[in-house]
C-alpha positions in Angstrom: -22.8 -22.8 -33.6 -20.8 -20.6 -30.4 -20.0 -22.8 -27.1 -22.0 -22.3 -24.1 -20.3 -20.9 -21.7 -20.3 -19.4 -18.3 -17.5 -18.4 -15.7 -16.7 -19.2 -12.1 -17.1 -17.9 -8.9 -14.7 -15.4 -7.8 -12.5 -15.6 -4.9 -12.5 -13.1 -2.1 -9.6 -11.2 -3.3 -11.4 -11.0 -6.6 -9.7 -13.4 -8.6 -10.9 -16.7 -9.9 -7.6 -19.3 -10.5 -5.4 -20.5 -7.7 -3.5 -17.7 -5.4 -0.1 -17.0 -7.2 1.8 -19.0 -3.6 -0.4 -22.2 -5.1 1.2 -22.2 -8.7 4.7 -23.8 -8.5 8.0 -22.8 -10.5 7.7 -20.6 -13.4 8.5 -21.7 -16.5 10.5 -19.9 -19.5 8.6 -18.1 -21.7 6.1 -17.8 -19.5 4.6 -15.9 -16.5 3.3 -18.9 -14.8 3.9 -23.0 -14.8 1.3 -23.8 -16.7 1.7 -27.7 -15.7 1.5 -27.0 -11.9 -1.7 -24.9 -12.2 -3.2 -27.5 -14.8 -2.8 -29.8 -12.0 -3.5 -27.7 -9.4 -6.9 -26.5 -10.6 -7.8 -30.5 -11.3 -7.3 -31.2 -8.0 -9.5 -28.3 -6.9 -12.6 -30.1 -7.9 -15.1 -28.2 -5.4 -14.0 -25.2 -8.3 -14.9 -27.0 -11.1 -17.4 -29.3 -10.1 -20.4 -27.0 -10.5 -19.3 -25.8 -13.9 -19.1 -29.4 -15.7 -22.4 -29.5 -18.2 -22.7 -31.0 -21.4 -25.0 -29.8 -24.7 -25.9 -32.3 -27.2 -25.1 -29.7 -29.9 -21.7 -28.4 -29.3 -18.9 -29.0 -26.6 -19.5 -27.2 -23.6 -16.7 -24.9 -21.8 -16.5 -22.4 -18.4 -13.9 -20.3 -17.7 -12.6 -21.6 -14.1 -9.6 -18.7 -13.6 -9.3 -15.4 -15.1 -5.6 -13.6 -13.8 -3.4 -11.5 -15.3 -0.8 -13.4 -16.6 -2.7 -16.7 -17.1 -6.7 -17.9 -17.6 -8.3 -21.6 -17.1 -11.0 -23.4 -19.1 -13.2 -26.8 -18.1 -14.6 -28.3 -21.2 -16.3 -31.1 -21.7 -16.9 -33.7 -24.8 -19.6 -35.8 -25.6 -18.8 -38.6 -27.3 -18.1 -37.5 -31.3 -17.2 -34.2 -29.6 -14.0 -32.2 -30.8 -12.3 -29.6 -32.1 -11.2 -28.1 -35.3 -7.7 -28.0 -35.9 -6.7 -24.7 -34.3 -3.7 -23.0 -32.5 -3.3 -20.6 -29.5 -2.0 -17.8 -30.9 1.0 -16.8 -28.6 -0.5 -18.5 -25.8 1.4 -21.7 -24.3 -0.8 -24.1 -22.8 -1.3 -27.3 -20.8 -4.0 -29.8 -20.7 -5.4 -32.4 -18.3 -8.3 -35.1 -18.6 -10.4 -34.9 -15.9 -12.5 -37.5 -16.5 -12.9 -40.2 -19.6 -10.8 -40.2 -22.8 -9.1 -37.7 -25.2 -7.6 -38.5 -28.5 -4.9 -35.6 -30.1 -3.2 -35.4 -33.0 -0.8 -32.9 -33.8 1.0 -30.5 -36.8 4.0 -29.5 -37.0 5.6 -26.9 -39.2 7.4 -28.3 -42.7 7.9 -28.3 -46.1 9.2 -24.8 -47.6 6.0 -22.9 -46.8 6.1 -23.4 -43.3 2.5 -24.9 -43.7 1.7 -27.2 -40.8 1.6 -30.8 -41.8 -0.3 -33.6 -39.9 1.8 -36.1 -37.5 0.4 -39.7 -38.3 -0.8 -41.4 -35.6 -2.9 -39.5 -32.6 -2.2 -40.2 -28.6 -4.8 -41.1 -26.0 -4.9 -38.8 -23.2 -6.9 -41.1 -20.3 -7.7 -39.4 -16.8 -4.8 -38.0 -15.1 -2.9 -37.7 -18.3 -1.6 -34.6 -19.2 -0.2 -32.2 -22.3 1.8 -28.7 -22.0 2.7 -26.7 -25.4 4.0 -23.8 -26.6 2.8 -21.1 -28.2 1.9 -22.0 -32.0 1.3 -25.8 -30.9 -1.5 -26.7 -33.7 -3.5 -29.6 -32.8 -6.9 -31.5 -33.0 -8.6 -32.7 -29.9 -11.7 -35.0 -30.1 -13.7 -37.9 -27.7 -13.7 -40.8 -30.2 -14.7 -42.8 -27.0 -17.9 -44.2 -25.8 -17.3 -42.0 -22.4 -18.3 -38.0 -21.5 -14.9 -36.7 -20.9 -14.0 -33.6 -18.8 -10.7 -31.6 -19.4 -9.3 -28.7 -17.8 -7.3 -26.3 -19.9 -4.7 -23.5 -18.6 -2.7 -20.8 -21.2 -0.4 -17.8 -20.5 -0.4 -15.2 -21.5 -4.2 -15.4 -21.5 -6.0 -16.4 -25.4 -6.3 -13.3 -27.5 -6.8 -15.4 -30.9 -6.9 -18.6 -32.0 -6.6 -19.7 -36.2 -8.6 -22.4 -37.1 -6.9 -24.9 -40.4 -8.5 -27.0 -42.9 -6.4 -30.1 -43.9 -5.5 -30.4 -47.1 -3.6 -33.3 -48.7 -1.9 -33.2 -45.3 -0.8 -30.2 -44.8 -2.9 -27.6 -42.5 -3.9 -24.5 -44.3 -5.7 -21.3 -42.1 -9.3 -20.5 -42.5 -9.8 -18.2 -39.9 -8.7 -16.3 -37.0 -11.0 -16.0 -34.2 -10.3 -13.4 -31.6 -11.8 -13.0 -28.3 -14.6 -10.9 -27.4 -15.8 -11.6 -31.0 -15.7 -14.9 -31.8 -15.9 -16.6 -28.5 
């Protein structure tokens, strides 16, 4: 079943994320510190306040910024809420818990093929905790809590697709590349 979804408010000089002055360094590789504006946007709660909902059925996300160079999504996760193993295509990103608990786990590339294989072991992201990536970061993302959790997410360039993996015995194999527009 698609996410709901709806989009922010836009500012007065038509834009929706933080002015460019608000967003800190720049990092390599990319056209904006993704880290900074992760954390700036949290702190902007009267900009994401509104958005946070939650549906029973499926996890809930609203597009809080929309630039050029960079967009920014609130999600949120019921418990036994998450995602499928899935990358950002060339997008980096960076993550930060807004509220409750998230639980990652992460592939990396190996093994002749190049076939991403699971890490063991997953981290526990609690509020105020943070994760930045780069592009073809493959990961899992999931509220094993009891908790609602609220994150914010930020990639540059903005997502144009995203490939979704099955695991199989270990190893991450594609299953299908969603693009924007069409598939979310």
């Amino acid at each position: 079943m698609p996410l709901r979804t709806r989009t922010s408010p836009i500012r007065p000089d038509g834009l929706t994320g933080p002015p460019a002055h608000a967003q800190g360094p720049r990092q390599p590789g990319t056209a904006v510190d993704l880290a900074a504006t992760a954390r700036h946007l949290a702190g902007e709660r009267t900009l994401w306040a509104g958005l946070v909902d939650f549906d029973p059925i499926s996890r809930y996300y609203a597009r809080v910024a929309a630039e050029s160079d960079h967009e920014a999504w609130l999600l949120t996760w019921l418990p036994g809420q998450g995602t499928e193993w899935h990358d950002h295509g060339q997008s980096a990103g960076s993550f930060i818990v807004l509220h409750g608990q998230l639980t990652e786990r992460v592939a990396t590339p190996s093994g002749l093929d190049g076939a991403p294989q699971v890490e063991k072991g997953a981290r526990r992201l609690r509020t105020g905790q943070q994760r930045t990536f780069g592009p073809s970061y493959v990961h899992h993302v999931s509220n094993v809590g009891p908790d609602l959790a609220i994150s914010l997410h930020v990639y540059a360039p903005r997502l144009t697709v995203m490939t979704t993996y099955a695991v199989s015995s270990g190893n991450l194999h594609p299953v299908e590349v969603q693009q924007k527009g069409v598939d979310w």
